[in-house]
N, C-alpha and C positions, 0 to 999 in steps of 0.2 A: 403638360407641354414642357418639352427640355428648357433647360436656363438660356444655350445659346438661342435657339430659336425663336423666344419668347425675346430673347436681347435682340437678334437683329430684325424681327418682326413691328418692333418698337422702335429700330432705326430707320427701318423703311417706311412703314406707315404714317410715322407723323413729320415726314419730313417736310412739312409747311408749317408746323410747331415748333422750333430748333427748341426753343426753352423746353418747351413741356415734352420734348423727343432726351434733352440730355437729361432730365429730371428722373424718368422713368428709366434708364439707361444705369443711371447713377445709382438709382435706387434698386433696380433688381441685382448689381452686381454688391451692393451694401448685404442686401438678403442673402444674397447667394454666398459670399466671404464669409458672413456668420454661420451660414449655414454647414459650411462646408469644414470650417473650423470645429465645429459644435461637433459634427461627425465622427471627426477626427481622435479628438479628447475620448468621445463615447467610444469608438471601434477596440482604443489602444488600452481604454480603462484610466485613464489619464487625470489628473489631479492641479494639475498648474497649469505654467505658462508654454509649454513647448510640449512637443508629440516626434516621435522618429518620422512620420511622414506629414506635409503639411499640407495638401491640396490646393488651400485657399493661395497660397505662393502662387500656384500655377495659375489658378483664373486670373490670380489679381494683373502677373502681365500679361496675360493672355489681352484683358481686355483693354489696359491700357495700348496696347501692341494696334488692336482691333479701332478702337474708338479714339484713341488720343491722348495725351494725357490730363485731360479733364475730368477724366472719369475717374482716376485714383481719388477724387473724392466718395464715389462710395466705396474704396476702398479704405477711405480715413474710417467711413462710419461704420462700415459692418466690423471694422475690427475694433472699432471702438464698444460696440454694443457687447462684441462677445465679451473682452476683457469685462464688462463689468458686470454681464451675467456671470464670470466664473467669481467674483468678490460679491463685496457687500453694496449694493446697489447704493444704501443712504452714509455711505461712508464717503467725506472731503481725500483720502487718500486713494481710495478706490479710482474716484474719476482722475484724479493726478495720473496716478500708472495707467489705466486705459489711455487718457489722450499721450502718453510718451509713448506707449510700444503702438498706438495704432497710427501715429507719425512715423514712428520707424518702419512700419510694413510700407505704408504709403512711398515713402523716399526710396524703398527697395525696388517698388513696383516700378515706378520712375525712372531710374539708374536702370535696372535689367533692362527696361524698354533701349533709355539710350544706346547701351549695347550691344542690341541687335541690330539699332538701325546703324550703329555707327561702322561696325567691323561684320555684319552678314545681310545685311537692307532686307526692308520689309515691303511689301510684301515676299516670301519666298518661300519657293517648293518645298524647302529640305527635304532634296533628291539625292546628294550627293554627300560623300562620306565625308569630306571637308568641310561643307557650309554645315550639316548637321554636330558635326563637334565642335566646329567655332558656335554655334547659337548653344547648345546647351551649356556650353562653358560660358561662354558669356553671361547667361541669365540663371544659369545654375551658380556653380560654386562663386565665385569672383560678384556676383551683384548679391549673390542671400549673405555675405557678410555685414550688408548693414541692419536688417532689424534683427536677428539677434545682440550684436553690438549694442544697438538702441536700448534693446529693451534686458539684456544683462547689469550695462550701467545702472538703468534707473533703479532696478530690483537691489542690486547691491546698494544704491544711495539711501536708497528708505529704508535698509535695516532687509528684506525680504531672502536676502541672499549671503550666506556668508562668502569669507573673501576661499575657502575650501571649495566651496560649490559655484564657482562661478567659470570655470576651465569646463566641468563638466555639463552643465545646463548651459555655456553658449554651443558646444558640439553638439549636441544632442536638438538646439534650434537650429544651426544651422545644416547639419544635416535633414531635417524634417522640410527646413525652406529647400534644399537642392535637390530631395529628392521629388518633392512636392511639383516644381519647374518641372522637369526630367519628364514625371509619370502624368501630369495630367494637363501641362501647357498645348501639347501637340495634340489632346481630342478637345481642346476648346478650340481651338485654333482650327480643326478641319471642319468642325461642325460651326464654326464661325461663317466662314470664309465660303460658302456655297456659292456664290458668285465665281469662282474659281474651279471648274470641273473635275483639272485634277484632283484637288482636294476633298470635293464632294465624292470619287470615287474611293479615296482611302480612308470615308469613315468609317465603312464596315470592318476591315481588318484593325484597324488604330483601337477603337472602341472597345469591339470586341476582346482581343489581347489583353488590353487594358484592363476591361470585365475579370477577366478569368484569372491576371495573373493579381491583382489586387484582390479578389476575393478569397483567389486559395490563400495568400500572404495571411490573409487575418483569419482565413480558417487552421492555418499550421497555428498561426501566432496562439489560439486561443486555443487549442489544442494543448501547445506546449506549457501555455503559462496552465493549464487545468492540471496538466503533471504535476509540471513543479510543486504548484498548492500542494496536491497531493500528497507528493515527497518533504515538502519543509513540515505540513500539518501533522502528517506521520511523525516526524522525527522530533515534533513537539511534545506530541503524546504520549512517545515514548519517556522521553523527557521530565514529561510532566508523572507517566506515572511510577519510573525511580525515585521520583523528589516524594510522591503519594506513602510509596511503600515505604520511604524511611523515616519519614514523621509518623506513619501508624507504628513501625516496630520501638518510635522515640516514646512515643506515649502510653506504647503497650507497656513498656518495660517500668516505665513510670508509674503507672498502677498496678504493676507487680511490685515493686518497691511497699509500698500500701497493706496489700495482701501477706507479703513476709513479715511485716509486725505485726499485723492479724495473728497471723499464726503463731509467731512469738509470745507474743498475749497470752491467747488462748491455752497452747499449752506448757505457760510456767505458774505455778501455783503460789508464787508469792517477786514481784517484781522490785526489787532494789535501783534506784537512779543509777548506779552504777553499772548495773544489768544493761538499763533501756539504753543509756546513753551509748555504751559499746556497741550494742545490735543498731540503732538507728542509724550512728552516725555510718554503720559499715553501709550501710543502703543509700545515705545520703552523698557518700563518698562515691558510689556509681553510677548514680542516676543524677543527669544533668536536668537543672533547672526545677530540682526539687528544693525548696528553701528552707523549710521547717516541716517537721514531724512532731506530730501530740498525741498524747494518749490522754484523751479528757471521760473523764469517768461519769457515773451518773451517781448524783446525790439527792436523797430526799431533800425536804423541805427543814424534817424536821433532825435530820443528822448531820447538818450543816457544822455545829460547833466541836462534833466529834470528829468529824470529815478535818477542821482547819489544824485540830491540836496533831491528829496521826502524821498532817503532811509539815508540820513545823518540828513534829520529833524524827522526821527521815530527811532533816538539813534542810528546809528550806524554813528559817525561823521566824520569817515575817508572813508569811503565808494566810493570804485571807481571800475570800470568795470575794467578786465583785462583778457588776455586771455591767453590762454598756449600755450608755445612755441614750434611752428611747422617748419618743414624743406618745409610742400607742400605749394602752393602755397593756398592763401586764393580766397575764388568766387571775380568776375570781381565788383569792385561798381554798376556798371550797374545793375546788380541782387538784388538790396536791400537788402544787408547782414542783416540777423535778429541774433539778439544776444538771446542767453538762461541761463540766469543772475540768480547765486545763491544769493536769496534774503533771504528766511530767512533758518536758519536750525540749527535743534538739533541734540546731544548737541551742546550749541553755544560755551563754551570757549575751548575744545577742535578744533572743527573745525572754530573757528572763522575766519582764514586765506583763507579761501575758500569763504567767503562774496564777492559778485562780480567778481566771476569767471563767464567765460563765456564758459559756456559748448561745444558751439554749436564751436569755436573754434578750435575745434580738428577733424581732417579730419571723423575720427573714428567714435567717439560717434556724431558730427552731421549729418550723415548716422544712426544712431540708432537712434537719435529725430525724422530725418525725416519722420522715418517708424510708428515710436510711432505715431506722427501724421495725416498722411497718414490715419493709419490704424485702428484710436482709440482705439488698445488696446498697452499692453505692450510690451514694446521690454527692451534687456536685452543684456550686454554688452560682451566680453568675459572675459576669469580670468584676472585679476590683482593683484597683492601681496599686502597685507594690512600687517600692521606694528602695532599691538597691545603691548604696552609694549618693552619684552624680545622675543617675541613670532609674527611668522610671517605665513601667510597663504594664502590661495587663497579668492576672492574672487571676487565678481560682480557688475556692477551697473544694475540698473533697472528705467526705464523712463515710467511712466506714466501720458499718457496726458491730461489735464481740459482744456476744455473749455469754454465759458463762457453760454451756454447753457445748462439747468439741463440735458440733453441728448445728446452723442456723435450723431452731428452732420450726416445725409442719405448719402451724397455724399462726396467727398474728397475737392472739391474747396471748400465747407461752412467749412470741418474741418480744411482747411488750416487758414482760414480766418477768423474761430472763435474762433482759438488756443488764450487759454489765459497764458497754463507752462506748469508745467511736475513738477509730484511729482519724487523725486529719491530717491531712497534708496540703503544705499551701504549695503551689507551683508559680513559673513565671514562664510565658508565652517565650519569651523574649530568648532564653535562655535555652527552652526546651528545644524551638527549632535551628536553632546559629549551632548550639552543639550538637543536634543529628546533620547538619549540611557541615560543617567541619571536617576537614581532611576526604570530602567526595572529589571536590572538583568542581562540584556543581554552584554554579555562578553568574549562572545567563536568565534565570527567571525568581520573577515577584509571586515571593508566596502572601496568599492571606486566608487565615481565618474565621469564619464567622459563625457566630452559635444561635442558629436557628430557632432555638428555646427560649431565646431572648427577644424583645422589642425589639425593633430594629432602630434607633437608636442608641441601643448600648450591647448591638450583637456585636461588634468587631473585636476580636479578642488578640488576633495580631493580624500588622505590625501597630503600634501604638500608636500611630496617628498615618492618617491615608495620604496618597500621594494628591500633591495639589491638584485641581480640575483640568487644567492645562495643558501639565504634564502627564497628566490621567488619557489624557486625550492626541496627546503625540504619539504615547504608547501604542494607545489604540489604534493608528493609522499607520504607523510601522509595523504595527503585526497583520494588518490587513494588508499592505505592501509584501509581508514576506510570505503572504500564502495561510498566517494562523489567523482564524476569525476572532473577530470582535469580541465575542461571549467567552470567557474565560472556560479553562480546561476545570470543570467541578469533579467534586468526589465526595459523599456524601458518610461521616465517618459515626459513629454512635458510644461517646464517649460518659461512662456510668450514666445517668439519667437524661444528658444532655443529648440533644441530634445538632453536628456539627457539619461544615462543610468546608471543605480544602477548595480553595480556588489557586489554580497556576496561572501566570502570565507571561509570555516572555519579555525579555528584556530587551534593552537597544542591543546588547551584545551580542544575544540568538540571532536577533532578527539583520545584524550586519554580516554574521558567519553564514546565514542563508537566505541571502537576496534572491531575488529570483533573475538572475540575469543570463543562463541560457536562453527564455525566451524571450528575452528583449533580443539577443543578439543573434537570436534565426529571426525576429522580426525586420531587422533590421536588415540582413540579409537577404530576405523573402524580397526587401523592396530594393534593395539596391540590382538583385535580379532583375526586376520588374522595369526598374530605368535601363537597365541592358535590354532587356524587350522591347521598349517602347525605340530606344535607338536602333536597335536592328528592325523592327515593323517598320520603322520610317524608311530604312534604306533596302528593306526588299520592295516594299509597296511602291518605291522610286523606280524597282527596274520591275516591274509588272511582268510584263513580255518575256523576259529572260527566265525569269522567275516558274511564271508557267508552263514553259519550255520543257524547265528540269525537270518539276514538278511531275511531267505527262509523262516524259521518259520514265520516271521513277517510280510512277505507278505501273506502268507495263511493264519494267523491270522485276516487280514486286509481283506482279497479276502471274509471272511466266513462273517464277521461282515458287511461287502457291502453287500454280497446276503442277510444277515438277516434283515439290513435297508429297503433293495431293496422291501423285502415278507414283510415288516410292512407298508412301506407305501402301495405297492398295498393293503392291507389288510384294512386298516385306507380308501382311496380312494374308495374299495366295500362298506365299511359299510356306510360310509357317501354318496354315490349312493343308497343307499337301502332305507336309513332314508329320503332321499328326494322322493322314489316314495312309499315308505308306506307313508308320509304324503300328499303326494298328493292324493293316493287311498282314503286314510283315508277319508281326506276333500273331494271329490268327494261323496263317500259314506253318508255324516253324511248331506251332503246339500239338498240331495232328501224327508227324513222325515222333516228335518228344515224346509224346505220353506212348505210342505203337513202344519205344526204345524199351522207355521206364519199364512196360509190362511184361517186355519180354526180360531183363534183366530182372525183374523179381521174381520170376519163374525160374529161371538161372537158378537165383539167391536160395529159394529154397527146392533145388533137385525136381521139379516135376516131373523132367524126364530124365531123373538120377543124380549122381552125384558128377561135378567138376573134373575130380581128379586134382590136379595138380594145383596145388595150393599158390600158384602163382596167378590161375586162369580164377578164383574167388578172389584175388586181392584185383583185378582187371574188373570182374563185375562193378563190386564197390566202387572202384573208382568212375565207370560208367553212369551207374547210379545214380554218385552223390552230385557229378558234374551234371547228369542230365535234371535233376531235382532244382539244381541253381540255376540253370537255363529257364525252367520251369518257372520258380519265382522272378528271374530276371522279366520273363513275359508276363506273369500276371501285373510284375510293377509297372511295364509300359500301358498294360491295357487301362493300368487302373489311373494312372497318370492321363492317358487317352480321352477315357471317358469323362473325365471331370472335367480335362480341358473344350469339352466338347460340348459340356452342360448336359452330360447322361447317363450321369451315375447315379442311382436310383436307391432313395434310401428306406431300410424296413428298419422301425423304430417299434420299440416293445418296453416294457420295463427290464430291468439289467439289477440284478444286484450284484454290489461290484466286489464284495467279498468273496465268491465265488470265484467269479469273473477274473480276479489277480493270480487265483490259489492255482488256478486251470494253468494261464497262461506262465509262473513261474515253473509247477512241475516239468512244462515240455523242455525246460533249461536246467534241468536239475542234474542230467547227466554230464554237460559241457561244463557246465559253473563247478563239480562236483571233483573233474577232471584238471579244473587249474586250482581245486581248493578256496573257491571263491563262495564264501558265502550270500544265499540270498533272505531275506529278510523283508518279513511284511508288518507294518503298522497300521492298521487297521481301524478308524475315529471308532469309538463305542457308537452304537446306535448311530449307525450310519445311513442316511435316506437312500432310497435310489434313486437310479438316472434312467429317464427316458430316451431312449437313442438307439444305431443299430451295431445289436451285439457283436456282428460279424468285421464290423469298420472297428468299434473298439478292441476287440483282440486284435486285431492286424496291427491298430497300432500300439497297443499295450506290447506284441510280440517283438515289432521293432525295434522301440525301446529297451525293453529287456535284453533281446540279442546287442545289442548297440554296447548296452553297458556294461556284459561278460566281457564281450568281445575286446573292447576298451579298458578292460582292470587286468590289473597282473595278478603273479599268482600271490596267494591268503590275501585277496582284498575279498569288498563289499561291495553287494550291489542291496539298495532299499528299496521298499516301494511304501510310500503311506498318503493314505486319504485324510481329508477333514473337509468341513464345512467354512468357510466366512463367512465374512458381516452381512454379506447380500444375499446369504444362504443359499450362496453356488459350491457347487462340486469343486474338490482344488487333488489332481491326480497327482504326486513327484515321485520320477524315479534318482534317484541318484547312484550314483560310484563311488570310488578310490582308486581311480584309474588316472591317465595320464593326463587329460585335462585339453584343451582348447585357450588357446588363446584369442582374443577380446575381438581381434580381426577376422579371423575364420568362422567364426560363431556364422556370419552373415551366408560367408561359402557354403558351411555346412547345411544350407536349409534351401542353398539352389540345385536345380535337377542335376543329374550329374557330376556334381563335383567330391572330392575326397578330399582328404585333409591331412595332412604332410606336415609331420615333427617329430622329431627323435625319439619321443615316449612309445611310438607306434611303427609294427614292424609289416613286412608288407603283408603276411597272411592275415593282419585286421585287415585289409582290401573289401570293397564292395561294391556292389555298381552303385553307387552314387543317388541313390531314389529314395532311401528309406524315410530319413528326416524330413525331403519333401514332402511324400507320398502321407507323412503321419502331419505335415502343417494344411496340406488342402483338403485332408478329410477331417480335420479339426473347425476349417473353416467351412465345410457342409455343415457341421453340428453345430455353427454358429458361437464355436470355441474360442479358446487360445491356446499357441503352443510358446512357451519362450523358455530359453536357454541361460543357463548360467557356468560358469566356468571357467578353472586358470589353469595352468598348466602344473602338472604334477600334484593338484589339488581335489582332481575329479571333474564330473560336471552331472548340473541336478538339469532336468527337464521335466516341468511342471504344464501339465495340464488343466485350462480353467472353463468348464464349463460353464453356459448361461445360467441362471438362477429360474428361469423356466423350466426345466429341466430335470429339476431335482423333483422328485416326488415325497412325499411325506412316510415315511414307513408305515402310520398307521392306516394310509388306504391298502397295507399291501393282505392284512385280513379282510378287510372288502374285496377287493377284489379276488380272495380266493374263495 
């Protein structure tokens, strides 16, 4: 049952109740304000206190208007209920702000009423152009100032609104209350009011209108905000995957760094500190966020004392093994502990404290040597805190193994056994990626990443400490605001032993550079249309009679001008019938003396009954000849244009191989091309399929073209003709020239019946009747073809033919089939 119905069903029925008549009264318009709020919020996708349209505006004076103003108490409640369903139901500040803004709607409802009744009186038709602009002005603009008003203040008292956001969130209420009055007061109001006939007559039109223009408003609307997402999400991605690519080429380069003291290593056969420090520091001096470089060797157990005297006779004179202090137990002696001794590294007076460390020492990292060698490639440690300065970060080791072989050793016992160190390299998160974003520009999104090889308590390896919850969570509804989803932009990277992953996020910077606010403001648009409808459906529905009047005229206006269309085009369809079988008579007729002509001129041409004589009366034949010969094709081209338009040109399809097929039709040009010096020239794909189709339609138009592009080159040009196949294993025919070209406009001319084409490159003996281009695009489209042009002027022009891929035949059936 509709709201009003049910409302004034419950005015009427228990009108021996007054109490329990306003109770339920009160009550359905409390439900129906939530309800219609609630809608609202949901249609627009809406998150606060305001919507661009408000509906609940409109019932709530509608009913005050209808019932009195006693009933704005359930208008207190249902906006009371909404506001605290959109907060925290057990929160003391919660109901604070529900009871002030749903006073303020209440006072609104109240005041609009006053308004109507005071400067348009209620009850009223709104028939007339005047009373309907004073009532929606009244209860529109001028009364919705007070609960936005209301409920802006209290939002900004409690902290909810800054003093920026409060110009904009009271427009954006109070246009939601005007439009809200506007679009949906006047169908409460007729379906109120049934007691009143006229009114009962305009809720079909009222409603309706209503229906359709509110609905399409939030179908554009969703529509357009579904773009935009689109478009910001795209330009996120993009975003996100330049920031992708240059933290992998930061890191790539950084394990290049690694690899070049490898190689270094491996092939100097005796290393001096002075050597290492010169190469290392060159590597450390390009690669950002590299900190220290080691060259830690392997030492037995028991060459330990030989190991400390070598490195204290190469200047390091305090030089002693030491290992770091563990709670586990160390391997059994039995096992020949091998030690992995920091021998040299840069820089050295920074790290000089770590000379004779032994790596291998630590439960931890010699389980990552071990693998490094094991495996000969690199293995990589988990985060650890590095200490630069003022300034503290995550970062890693990385173990890469030399042996003493210029090639990591086939099997694992020779790599074990001809382990000679392990370059190491400690890096810093922090470092690595600020100096690959450095001088980009890029500045609008929160990188992090996280090493999925790790617990997930100690996988974040940057930034060094995560953004508070909070603010984690502002983020996240600003990029759901600007169209980027919730879930971060990931990218899953595989760094030496480790599997890592790049997460992007945008920033508040992205996310204010692309707000989505073309579809707020066709929404907003959509409805301020819609209040134009709702005010003009008031004032045509006021003049009924008039209305229908024009309406009837306009259709019979409309009814005559269709049958007149209707008699033009059958008329236009006879004559252009008519034109096609007088031309085809025509050409029937004119071909019977042509060809008597031709015959008896070749009889001439060659003396049967003697010779001419007078060598003027042979230049007379030829010229009879050649003109009746071009008459000749002039008719074949209309019959053949005839029948196609006709739907009767009837096709004989065979197999075709088109090497033959070009060699034929080139020779018949070989004497005109030969005569301007115009070379013709065939490319031919190797192992070329054939074409299924009819042989007689393709030379005509294979001939066309060819004559077309003589005709069109000057003298010492080219004419080509070359086949190949495409991706879709269709036939691809191009003729092209070196002739004078077409320009971009004409193209279009040149493929309508009759027309020529006219520019200075071309003299009038290129002349033709005008059919040939057509005549080769509609038997292209029998063969279920393409024909299209290309061409500039003084450039030439190619005309490529694309057969279907049905089409093509396989060469190897063409020994089956013989």
């Amino acid at each position: 049952m509709e709201f009003p119905e049910l409302l004034l069903r419950s005015y009427l029925t228990n009108a021996e109740h007054p109490y329990f008549r306003s109770i339920i009264v009160a009550l359905v318009v409390a439900v129906g304000y939530a309800a219609f709020g609630k809608l609202a919020l949901v249609a627009v996708s809406g998150a606060g206190y305001a919507s661009p349209i408000w509906p609940a505006a409109g019932l709530a004076l509608a009913a005050v208007l209808l019932f009195g103003n006693w009933v704005s108490i359930g208008v207190f409640i249902g906006s009371y209920i909404l506001n605290v369903m959109l907060g925290d139901p057990f929160s003391t500040n919660t109901h604070f702000l529900s009871f002030c803004i749903a006073m303020g709607a209440t006072l609104q409802a109240v005041f609009g009423a006053y308004l109507v009744r005071r400067f348009v009186g209620f009850p009223t038709s709104l028939d007339e152009p005047g009373v309907i602009c004073r009532f929606f002005l009244s209860a529109g603009p001028i009364a919705s100032v007070v609960s936005p008003t209301v409920g802006t203040a209290i939002l900004f008292a409690v902290g909810k609104l800054s003093i920026e956001e409060i110009a904009q969130s009271w427009g954006i209420w109070w246009l939601g209350d005007t439009l809200g009055v506007i679009v949906f007061a006047p169908v409460v109001l007729c379906l109120g009011m049934k007691e009143l006939d006229f009114w009962n007559r305009r809720k079909g039109p009222i409603c309706i209108s209503m229906l359709i223009t509110i609905t399409s408003a939030a179908l554009v609307f969703h529509v357009a905000m579904g773009l935009e997402k689109d478009r910001v999400a795209l330009a996120f991605q993009d975003r996100a995957k330049s920031v992708d690519q240059l933290i992998g080429r930061a890191l790539a380069e950084a394990m290049n760094g690694l690899h070049d003291i490898q190689n270094f290593v491996r092939l100097s056969e005796h290393i001096t500190r002075q050597e290492y420090a010169i190469f290392a520091n060159s590597v450390l001096g390009r690669i950002d966020g590299l900190h220290a470089i080691s060259l830690n060797l392997r030492v037995h157990e028991h060459d330990k004392a030989a190991f400390e005297r070598q490195m204290r006779s190469m200047g390091v004179p305090d030089f002693k093994i030491w290992e770091i202090p563990s709670e586990l137990p160390r391997p059994s002696p039995v096992k020949a502990y091998e030690s992995v001794v920091v021998s040299y590294i840069e820089p050295l007076e920074s790290n000089r404290p770590a000379l004779g460390l032994d790596a291998a020492s630590n439960p931890t990292r010699r389980a990552a040597l071990h693998t490094a060698r094991d495996t000969g490639q690199p293995t990589m440690t988990e985060r650890l805190t590095l200490v630069q300065g003022t300034r503290e970060d995550y970062g890693v080791l990385v173990f890469l193994p030399v042996y003493n072989t210029q090639t990591v050793p086939s099997n694992m016992a020779d790599r074990r056994s001809e382990l000679y160190g392990y370059i190491v390299g400690v890096f810093s998160f922090g470092a690595v990626i600020e100096n690959a974003m450095s001088g980009t520009g890029v500045d609008d999104v929160d990188i992090t990443i996280l090493d999925r090889s790790a617990p997930a308590e100690t996988s974040l390896l940057y930034p060094k400490t995560e953004l508070p919850a909070h603010l984690a969570r502002v983020r996240r509804l600003e990029s759901s605001a600007s169209g980027v989803m919730d879930n971060p932009w990931t990218s899953p990277i595989r760094i030496a032993d480790r599997a890592w992953e790049i997460q992007i996020r945008p920033t508040p910077k992205f996310n204010a550079a692309n707000r989505l606010t073309t579809a707020w403001f066709i929404l907003v648009g959509c409805l301020i249309f819609a209040s134009v409808i709702s005010i003009v459906v008031l004032i045509v529905t006021g003049r009924q009679r008039v209305i229908e009047g024009m309406v009837n005229q306009r259709t019979a206006e409309l009814v005559d001008k269709t049958m007149h269309l209707e008699h033009i085009k059958t008329e236009a369809e006879r004559a252009n019938q008519a034109k096609t079988d007088f031309l085809a008579s025509m050409s029937h007729d004119l071909r019977t003396p042509l060809n008597a002509i031709l015959g008896f001129t070749d009889m001439m041409r060659v003396g049967v009954y003697g010779d001419l004589g007078n060598p003027k009366y042979k230049g007379y034949v030829e010229d009879i000849h050649r003109s009746g010969s071009h008459l000749i094709a002039l008719i074949d081209d209309i019959l053949d244009v005839s029948k196609i338009e006709a739907g009767k040109f009837v096709l004989s399809e065979d197999r075709i191989q088109i090497h033959p097929l070009i060699q034929r039709s080139m020779r018949q040009l070989d004497v005109i091309a030969a005569s301007s010096n115009i070379r013709l020239n065939a490319r031919i794909a190797p192992h070329m399929q054939d074409l299924w189709a009819d042989e007689k339609i393709l030379t005509q138009i294979l001939n066309n073209l060819l004559s077309n592009a003589v005709k069109f080159t000057g003298v010492g040009g080219q004419v080509n003709v070359s086949t190949q196949t495409d991706a879709d294993d269709a036939i691809v025919i191009k003729v092209s020239d070196t002739g004078c070209g077409m320009a971009s406009d004409e193209i279009a001319r040149a493929l309508n019946a009759f027309e020529q084409i006219h520019n200075p490159y071309v003299s009038d003996v290129h002349k033709g009747t005008g059919l040939g281009l057509h005549i080769c695009t509609q038997l292209m489209d029998l063969l279920g073809g393409k024909l299209e042009i290309e061409s500039a002027i003084g450039k030439g022009t190619t005309v490529t033919l694309r057969f279907p891929p049905k089409r093509t035949i396989d060469p190897i059936a063409r020994s089956d089939a013989a």
